[in-house]
MARTI-283239 format. One line per 5 residues: number of its first residue (from 1); their letters; for each residue x, z, y of C-alpha. Coordinates in steps of 0.001 Angstrom, whole numbers, plus 500000, padded with zeros to 6 digits. Layout:
N
NUM	A	X Z Y | ...
# end
This chain:
533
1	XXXXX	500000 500000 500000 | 501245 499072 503388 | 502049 502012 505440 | 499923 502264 508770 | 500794 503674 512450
6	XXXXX	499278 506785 513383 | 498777 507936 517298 | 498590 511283 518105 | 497203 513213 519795 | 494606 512913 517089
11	XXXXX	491738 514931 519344 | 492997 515257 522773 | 492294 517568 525661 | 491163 520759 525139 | 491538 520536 521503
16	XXXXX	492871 523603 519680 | 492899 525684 516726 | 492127 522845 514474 | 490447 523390 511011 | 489894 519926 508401
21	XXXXX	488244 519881 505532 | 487915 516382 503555 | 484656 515430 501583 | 483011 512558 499475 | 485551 510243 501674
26	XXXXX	485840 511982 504660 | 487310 514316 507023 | 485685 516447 508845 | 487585 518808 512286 | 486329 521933 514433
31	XXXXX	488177 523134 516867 | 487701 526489 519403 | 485750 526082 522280 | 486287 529834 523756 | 483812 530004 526958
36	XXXXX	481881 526614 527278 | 478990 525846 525017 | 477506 524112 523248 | 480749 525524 520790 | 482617 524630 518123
41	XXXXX	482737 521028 518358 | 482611 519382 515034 | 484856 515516 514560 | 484532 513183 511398 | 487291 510394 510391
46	XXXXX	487282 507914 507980 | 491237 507374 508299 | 492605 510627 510258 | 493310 508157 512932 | 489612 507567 514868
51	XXXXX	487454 510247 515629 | 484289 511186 516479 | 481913 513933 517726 | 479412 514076 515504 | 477851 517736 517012
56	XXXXX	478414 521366 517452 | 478049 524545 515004 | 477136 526547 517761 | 474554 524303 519921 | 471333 526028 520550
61	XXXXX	470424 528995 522112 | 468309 530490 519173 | 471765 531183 517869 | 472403 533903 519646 | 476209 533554 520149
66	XXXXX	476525 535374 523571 | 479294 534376 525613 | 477988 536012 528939 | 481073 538273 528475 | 483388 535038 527903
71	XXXXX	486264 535661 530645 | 489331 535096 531413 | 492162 537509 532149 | 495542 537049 533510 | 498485 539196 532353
76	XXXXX	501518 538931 533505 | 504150 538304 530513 | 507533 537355 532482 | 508910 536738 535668 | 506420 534415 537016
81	XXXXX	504918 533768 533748 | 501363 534908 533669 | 499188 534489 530177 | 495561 533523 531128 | 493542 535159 527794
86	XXXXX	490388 533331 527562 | 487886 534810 524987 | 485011 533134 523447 | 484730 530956 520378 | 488047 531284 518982
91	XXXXX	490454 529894 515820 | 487179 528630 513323 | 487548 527354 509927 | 485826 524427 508363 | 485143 524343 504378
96	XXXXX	482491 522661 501905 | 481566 524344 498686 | 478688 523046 496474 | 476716 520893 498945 | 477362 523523 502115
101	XXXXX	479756 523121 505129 | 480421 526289 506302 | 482391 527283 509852 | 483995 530688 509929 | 484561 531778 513434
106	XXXXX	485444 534878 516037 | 483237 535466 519095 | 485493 537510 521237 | 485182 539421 524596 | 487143 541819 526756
111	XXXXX	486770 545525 526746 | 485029 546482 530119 | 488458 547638 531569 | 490419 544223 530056 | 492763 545366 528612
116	XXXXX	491658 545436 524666 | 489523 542685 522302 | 486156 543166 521352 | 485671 540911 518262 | 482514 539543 516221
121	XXXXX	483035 537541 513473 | 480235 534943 511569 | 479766 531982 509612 | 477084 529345 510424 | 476098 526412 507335
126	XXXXX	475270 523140 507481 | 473790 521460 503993 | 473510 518318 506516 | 476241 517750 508613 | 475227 514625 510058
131	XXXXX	471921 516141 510988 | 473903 518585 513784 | 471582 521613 512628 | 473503 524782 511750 | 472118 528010 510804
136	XXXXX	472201 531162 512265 | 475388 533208 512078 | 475625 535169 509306 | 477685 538150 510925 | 480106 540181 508547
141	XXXXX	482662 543422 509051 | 486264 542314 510313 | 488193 543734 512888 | 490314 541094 514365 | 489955 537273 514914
146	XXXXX	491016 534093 512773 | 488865 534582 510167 | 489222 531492 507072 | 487348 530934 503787 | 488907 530535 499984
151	XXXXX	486615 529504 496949 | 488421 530254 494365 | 488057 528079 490753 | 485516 530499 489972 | 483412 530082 492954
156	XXXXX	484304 533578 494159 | 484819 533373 497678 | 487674 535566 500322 | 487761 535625 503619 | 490828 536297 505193
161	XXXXX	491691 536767 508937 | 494514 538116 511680 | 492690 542161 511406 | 493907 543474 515621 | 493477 546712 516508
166	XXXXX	494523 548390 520216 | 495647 546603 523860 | 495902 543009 524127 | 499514 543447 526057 | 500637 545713 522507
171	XXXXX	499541 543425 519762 | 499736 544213 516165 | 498454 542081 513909 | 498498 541686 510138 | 496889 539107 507202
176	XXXXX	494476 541029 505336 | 491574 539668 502708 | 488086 540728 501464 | 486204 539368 498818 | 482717 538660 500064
181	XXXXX	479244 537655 499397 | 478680 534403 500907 | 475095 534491 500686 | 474763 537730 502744 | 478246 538368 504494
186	XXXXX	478611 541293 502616 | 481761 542914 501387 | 482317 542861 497527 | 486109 545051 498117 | 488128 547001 500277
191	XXXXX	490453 544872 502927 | 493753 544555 501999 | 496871 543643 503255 | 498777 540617 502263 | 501164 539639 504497
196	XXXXX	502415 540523 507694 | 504605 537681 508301 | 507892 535981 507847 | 509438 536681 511745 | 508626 540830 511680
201	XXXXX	506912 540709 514983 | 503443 541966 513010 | 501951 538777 514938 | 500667 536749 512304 | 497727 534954 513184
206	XXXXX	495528 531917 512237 | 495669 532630 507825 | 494454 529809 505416 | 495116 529612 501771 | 495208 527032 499599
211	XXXXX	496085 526542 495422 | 498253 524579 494093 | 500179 524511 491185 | 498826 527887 490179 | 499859 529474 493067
216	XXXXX	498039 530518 495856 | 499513 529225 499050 | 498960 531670 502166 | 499892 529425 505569 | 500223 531599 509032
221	XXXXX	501142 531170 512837 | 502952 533768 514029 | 505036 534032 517509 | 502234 533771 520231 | 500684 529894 520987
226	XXXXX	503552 528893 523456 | 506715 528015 523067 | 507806 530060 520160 | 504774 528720 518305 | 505465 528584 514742
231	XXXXX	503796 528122 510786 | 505102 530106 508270 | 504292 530295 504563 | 504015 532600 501511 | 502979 532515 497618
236	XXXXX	501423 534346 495008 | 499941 534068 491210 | 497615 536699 492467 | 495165 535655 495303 | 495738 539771 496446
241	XXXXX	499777 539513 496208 | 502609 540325 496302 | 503322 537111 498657 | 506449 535721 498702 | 507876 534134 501998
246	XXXXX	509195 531024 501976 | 512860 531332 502170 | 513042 527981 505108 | 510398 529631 506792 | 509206 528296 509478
251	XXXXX	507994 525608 508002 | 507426 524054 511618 | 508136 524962 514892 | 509120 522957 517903 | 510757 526331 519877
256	XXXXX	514640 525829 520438 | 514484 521788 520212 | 513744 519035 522307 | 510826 517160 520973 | 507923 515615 523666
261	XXXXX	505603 517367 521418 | 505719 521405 521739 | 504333 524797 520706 | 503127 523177 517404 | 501446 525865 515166
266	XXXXX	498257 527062 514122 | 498057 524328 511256 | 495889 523884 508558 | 496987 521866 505458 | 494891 519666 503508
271	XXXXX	494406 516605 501212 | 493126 513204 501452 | 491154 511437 498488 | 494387 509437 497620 | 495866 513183 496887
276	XXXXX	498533 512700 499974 | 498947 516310 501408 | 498961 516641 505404 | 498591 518901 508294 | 497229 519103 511236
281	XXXXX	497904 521648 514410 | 498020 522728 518043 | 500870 521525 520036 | 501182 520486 524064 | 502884 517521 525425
286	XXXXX	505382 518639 527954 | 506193 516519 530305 | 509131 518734 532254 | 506954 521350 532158 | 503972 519704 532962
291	XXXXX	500912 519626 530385 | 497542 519855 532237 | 495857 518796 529025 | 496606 522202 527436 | 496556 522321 523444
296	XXXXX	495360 519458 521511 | 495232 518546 517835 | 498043 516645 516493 | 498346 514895 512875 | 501362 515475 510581
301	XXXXX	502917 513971 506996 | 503305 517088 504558 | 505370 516713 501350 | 506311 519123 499077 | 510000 520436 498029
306	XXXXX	511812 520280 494591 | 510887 523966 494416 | 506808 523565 495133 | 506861 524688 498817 | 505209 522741 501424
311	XXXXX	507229 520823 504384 | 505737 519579 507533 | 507281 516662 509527 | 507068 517587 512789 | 504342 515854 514705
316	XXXXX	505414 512433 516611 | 503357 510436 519256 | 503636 507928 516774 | 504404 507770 512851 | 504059 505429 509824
321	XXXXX	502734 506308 506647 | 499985 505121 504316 | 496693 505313 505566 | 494105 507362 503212 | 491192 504847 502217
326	XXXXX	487764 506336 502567 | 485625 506530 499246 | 482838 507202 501675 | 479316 505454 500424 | 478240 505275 503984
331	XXXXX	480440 506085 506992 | 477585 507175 510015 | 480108 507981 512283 | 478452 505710 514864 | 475554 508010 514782
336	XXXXX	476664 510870 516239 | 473879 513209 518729 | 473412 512019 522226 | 475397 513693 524913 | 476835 515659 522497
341	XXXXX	479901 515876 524017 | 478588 517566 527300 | 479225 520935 528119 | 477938 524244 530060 | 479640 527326 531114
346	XXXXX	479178 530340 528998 | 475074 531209 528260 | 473952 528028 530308 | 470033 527656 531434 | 469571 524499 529302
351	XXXXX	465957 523983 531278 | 467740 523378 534579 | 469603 520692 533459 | 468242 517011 533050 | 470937 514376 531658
356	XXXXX	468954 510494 531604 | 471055 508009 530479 | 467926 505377 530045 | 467732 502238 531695 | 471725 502411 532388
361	XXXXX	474440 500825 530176 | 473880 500413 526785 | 477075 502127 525956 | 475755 505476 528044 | 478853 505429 530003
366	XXXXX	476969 505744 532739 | 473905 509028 533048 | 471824 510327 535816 | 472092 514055 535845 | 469883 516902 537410
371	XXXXX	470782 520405 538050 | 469290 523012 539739 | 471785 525055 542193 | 472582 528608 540935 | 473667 531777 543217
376	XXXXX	476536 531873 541273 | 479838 529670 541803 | 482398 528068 539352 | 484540 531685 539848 | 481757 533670 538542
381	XXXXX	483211 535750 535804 | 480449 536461 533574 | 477639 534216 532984 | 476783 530838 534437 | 477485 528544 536670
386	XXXXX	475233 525282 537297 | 477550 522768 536227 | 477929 520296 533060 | 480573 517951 532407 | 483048 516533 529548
391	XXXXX	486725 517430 528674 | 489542 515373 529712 | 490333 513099 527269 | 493375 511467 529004 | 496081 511590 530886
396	XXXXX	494983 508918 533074 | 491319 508707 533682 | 488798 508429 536436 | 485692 510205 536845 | 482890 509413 539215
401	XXXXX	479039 510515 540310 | 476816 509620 542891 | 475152 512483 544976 | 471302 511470 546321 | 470751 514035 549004
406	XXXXX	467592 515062 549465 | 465688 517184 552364 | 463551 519856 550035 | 466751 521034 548467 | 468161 524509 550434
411	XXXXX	471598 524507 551230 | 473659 523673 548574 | 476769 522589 547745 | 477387 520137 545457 | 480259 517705 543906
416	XXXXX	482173 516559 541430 | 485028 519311 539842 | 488162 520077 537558 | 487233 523230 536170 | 489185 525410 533917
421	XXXXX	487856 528906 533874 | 486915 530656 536415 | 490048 531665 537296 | 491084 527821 538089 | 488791 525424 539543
426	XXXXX	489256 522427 542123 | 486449 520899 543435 | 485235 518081 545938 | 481529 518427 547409 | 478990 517831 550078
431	XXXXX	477578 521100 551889 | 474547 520388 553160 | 474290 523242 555610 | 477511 521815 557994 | 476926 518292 556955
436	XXXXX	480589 518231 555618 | 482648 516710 552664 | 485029 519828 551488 | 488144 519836 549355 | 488809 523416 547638
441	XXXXX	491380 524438 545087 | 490557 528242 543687 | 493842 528802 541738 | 493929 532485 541430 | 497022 532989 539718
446	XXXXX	498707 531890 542805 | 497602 534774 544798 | 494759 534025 547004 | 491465 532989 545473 | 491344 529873 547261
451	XXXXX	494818 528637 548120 | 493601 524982 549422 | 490846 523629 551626 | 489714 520936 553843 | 486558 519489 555360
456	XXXXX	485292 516324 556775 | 481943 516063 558713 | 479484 513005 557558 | 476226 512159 557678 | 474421 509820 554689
461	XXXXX	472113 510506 551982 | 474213 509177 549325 | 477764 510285 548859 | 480412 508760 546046 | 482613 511182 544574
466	XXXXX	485759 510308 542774 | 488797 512199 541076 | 491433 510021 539747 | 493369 512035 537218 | 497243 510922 536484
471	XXXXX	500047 512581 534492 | 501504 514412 537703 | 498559 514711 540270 | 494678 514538 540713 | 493293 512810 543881
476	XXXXX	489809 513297 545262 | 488267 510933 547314 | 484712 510285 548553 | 482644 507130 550107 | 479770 507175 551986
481	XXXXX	478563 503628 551460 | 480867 502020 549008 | 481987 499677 551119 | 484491 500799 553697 | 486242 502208 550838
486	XXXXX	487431 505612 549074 | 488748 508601 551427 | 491468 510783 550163 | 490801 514803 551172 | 492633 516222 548185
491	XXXXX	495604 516280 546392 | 495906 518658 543092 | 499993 518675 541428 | 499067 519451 538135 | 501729 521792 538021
496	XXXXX	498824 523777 539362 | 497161 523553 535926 | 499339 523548 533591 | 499770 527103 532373 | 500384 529735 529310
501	XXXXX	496478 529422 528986 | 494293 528705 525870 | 491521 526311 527565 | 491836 522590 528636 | 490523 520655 531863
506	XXXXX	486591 519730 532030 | 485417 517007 534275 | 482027 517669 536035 | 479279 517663 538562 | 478069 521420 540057
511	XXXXX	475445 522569 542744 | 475323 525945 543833 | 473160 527517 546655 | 472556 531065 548302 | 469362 530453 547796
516	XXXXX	467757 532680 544681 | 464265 530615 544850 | 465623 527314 545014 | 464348 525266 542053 | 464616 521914 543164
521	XXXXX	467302 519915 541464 | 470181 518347 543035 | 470548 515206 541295 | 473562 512504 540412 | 473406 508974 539624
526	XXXXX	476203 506708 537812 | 478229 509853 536129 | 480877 508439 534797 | 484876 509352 533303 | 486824 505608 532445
531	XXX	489737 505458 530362 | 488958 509218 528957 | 489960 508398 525256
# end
């Protein structure tokens, strides 16, 4: 078979913590989604080389995932190095068993003084994947975060997970395993200890296992998700130990060498129907420091040594190797649910929202979109914000909307935005009370809340926003009428961006008002992001 070339990133922008597991012909990817919802975003791939949303584990309110408390919180971890610690929907874990998908995953929140992890773990099922309807999360007893699923050979089924106790800024963490009822969540043993890494810095983090060759594999990250980033691996007879550590541990790391691609970890290993082993993982592409993408999902060749312990290639932007062929029946990946790559902050008000894309290009490119202002701004800390957009895809993209201004709506303002968490937005909008196009970066971890800001009076009722996103800078520029041209107010380095953070860069349109009975929408035509894939 003729080898083919693979492109990574495989799922770019905002993309971490990936989890594959392969069925009747193929794959199938969730990655975290910390504060935005809907979470959990679920891929499919015929070939691990195109993807596709195909929904969400966590997409309806009825749900009841609450990420009201979703935050983020910066701590300072060096000179000038600041960690922002996003909670939410982190590190799931995709598996099948018997007919059922199932996606393992920690709802985390901050302690009401910050400084320790509140953690709720669940699994949600799918016996139709393609359908987008998961159930409601079965919740079960684990202290810590990372929690994975093993079926063993006979059908017995473990979780394992990172089990955290204390302060976020004094982490301990450890691998430990429970048998469990996966009917009911319920615990069928005590939880034990396996493994508390190969580095001793009682990090370990992100546990899957796998068997092989009759011995159960146990694959960790350990080190932090920056740039000492690393997988490690262990084995056993027993699935409860002793594990052995891999004596060439890590088994991949990018930390002390010069590749584009960096902080790889967090993998998960896995096979394709040909029996080819591979891997995929986090990792950032640094460009001198720059990487306003944050952690995406990159695609790796695994083979396996003399001695029967795994090695992963480390991931390239491109790499050559046979291409898995799909014993898929029928491939719907073409069929995935409408706009169901948009996304809300935290416990969003789905009823104010209205997202049309009838009677506009066939490829919905293009949507009309409807929002009514809330009190609260893109920097509100707890729950929501009126806003709805899509992740950056690319490194070089364009996104666009059309504001319709209309005379029943209170004061409002309203735009286009980059937003990040509420600790790091940038925005471009109209404010209707002073008649004004503003520019505003809030980049709190430089100090003040809002460390840029301009403003240019107009008059129109219909404004063109647009934010042209490149590798080193995003400009925002408005017109008025189309024709006279685009006006620069803004320019963003994304130095400004890029950051020891865990979330990636969304691309949307936001109305907020100080008015608490305004229900009248704000609306946008022709919302659009080109070259985001």
């Amino acid at each position: 078979m003729a080898a083919t070339e693979f492109i990574n990133p495989i799922v770019p922008g905002f993309a971490p913590d990936p989890s594959v597991v392969f069925d009747d012909g193929l794959f199938f990817l969730v990655n975290s989604s910390f504060h935005v919802f809907p979470g959990l975003p679920i891929y499919a791939s015929p070939d691990l080389q195109n993807w596709k949303q195909i929904g969400n584990a966590i997409h309806r309110p009825s749900q009841k995932i609450d990420l009201s408390e979703a935050n983020s919180v910066g701590f300072p971890i060096g000179p000038g190095k600041v960690l922002v610690a996003t909670v939410g929907l982190v590190a799931p874990t995709i598996r099948h068993h018997k007919g059922t998908f199932y996606v393992l995953c920690t709802n985390a929140s901050h302690s009401p003084d910050g400084r320790s992890l509140i953690t709720k773990n669940f699994y949600v099922t799918s016996k139709d994947i393609w359908s987008g309807e998961w159930s409601d999360p079965t919740w079960f007893d684990f202290t810590g975060i990372d929690t994975s699923l093993f079926f063993d050979d006979d059908d017995r089924a473990y979780i394992q997970g990172s089990w955290r106790e204390g302060l976020l800024t004094e982490t301990v963490c450890t691998i430990r395993q429970f048998e469990v009822d996966i009917g009911t969540g319920r615990s069928l043993s005590e939880t034990k200890e396996l493994w508390k890494g190969f580095f001793g810095k009682d990090d370990a983090e992100g546990p899957h296992i796998y068997k092989k060759d009759g011995y159960y594999f146990l694959v960790t990250a350990e080190c932090g998700t920056f740039e000492h980033h690393a997988i490690s691996v262990a084995r056993s007879r027993d699935i409860w130990g002793p594990y052995e550590s891999y004596e060439q541990n890590p088994i991949l790391t990018a930390f002390g060498t010069s590749e584009y691609i960096q902080n790889t970890g967090h993998g998960e290993l896995f096979q394709d129907g040909s029996g080819r082993w591979w891997c995929t993982c986090l990792g950032i592409r640094n460009d001198h420091g720059r990487y306003p993408l944050g952690r995406e999902t990159f695609l790796a060749p695994v083979s396996w040594s003399d001695g029967g312990w795994p090695r992963i290639k480390h991931p390239q932007m491109k790499f050559s190797r046979e291409s898995p062929l799909s014993t898929a029946s029928v491939i719907p990946l073409l069929q995935s649910i409408p706009r169901v790559d948009f996304l809300y902050i935290r416990d969003a008000r789905l009823e104010d929202y209205t997202i049309d894309s009838d009677q506009l290009p066939a490829d919905g490119s293009q949507v009309r979109i409807s929002l009514v202002p809330s009190q609260t701004t893109l920097s509100t800390e707890t729950g929501t914000a009126s806003f709805v957009g899509k992740r950056q895809r690319s490194l070089n993209c364009t996104v666009t909307a059309t504001l319709h201004l209309d005379q029943r709506v209170s004061p409002v303002e309203a735009g286009l935005a980059i937003y990040k968490e509420d600790l790091r937005h940038v925005e471009i909008y109209y404010d209707s009370a002073t008649s004004t196009i503003n520019y505003r970066q809030v980049l709190k971890l430089k100090g003040a809340a809002v460390s840029a800001r301009k403003s240019v009076s107009v008059r129109a009722d219909m404004i063109k926003f647009r934010i042209k996103a490149e590798p080193h800078q995003y400009t925002f520029e408005y017109s008025t009428d189309g024709k006279l041209g685009w006006v620069e107010v803004g320019k963003l380095d994304t130095l400004d961006i890029t950051g020891y953070d865990f979330s990636g860069p969304i691309l949307g349109v936001f109305a907020t008002t100080e008015d608490g009975d305004s229900k009248t929408p704000v609306r946008f035509n022709e919302f659009q992001i080109s070259g985001n894939s």
